[in-house]
C-alpha positions, -999 to 999 in steps of 0.1 A, spaced: 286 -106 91 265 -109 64 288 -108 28 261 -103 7 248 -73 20 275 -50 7 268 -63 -28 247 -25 -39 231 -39 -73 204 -45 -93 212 -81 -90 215 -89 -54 184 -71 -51 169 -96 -76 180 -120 -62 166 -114 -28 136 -106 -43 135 -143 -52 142 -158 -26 122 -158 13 145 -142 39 150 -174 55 166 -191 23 185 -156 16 199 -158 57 207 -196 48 229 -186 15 245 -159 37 256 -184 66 269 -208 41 287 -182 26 300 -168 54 312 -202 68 333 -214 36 346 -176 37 360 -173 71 375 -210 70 391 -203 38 406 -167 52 419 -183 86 436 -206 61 454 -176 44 463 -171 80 477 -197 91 502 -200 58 485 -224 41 493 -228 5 467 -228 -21 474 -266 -32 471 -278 6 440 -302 14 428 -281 36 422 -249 13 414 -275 -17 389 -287 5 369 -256 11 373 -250 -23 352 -279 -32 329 -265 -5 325 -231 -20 320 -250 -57 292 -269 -41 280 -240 -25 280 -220 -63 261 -251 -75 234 -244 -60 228 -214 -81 245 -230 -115 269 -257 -122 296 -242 -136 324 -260 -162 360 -249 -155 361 -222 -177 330 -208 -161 347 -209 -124 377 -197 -131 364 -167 -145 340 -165 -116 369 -166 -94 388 -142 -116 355 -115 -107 365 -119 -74 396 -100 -78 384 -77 -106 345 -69 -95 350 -42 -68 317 -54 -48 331 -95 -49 366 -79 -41 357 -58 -10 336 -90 1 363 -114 6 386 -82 15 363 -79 45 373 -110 58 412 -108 52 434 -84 33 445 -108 5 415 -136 3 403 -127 -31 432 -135 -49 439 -165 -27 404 -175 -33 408 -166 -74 438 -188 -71 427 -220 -53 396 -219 -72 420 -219 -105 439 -248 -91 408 -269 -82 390 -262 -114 417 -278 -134 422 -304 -111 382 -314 -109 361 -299 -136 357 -304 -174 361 -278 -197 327 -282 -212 297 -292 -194 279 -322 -200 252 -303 -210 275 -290 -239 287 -318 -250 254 -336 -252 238 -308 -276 270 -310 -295 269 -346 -300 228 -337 -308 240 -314 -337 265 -338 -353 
């Protein structure tokens, strides 16, 4: 299964545009593998807060990384997308009837557990600006 192709926008395009189909194929799998773990998760009656789940969590934050580094703020309202943005919902609907919002959730639970409100970027400029 390949998640990203039921993205139908101007910016998946882009962004295969960018990228060789190799690279694009290579994003796909990754996603695909942090996906399907996560979901059998939400299966098996895992809770958000278990290591398991928290652990592919820190997979798929790694796996966002290599895009953009987000703050917490900035990953919790990616996560909130999921469950909002039709295209992000239907993709981890594809996998398992409930997955975005468990997803939106363990990602909200990680973030505060792992990730600074303000990136170090940020606070460097600020501290530049004082």
């Amino acid at each position: 299964m390949n998640p990203l192709s039921r993205f139908n926008s101007a910016q998946h395009s882009s962004l295969h545009a960018s990228v060789s189909q190799e690279k694009y194929n290579e994003y796909a799998a990754g996603h695909d593998q942090i996906a399907k773990n996560i979901a059998a998760l939400l299966v098996g009656g895992h809770p958000i807060d278990s290591t398991e789940v928290q652990h592919w969590i820190g997979r798929h934050y790694e796996f966002v990384c290599q895009f953009w580094t987000p703050n917490r703020i900035a990953y919790k309202s990616l996560a909130l997308n999921y469950t909002l943005d039709p295209a992000f919902k239907a993709t981890y609907e594809a996998y398992e009837t409930g997955l975005a919002l468990f997803i939106q959730k363990a990602i909200n639970l990680w973030a505060d557990q792992n990730l600074p409100v303000e990136s170090p970027a940020t606070n460097s400029q600020l501290g530049a600006q004082t």
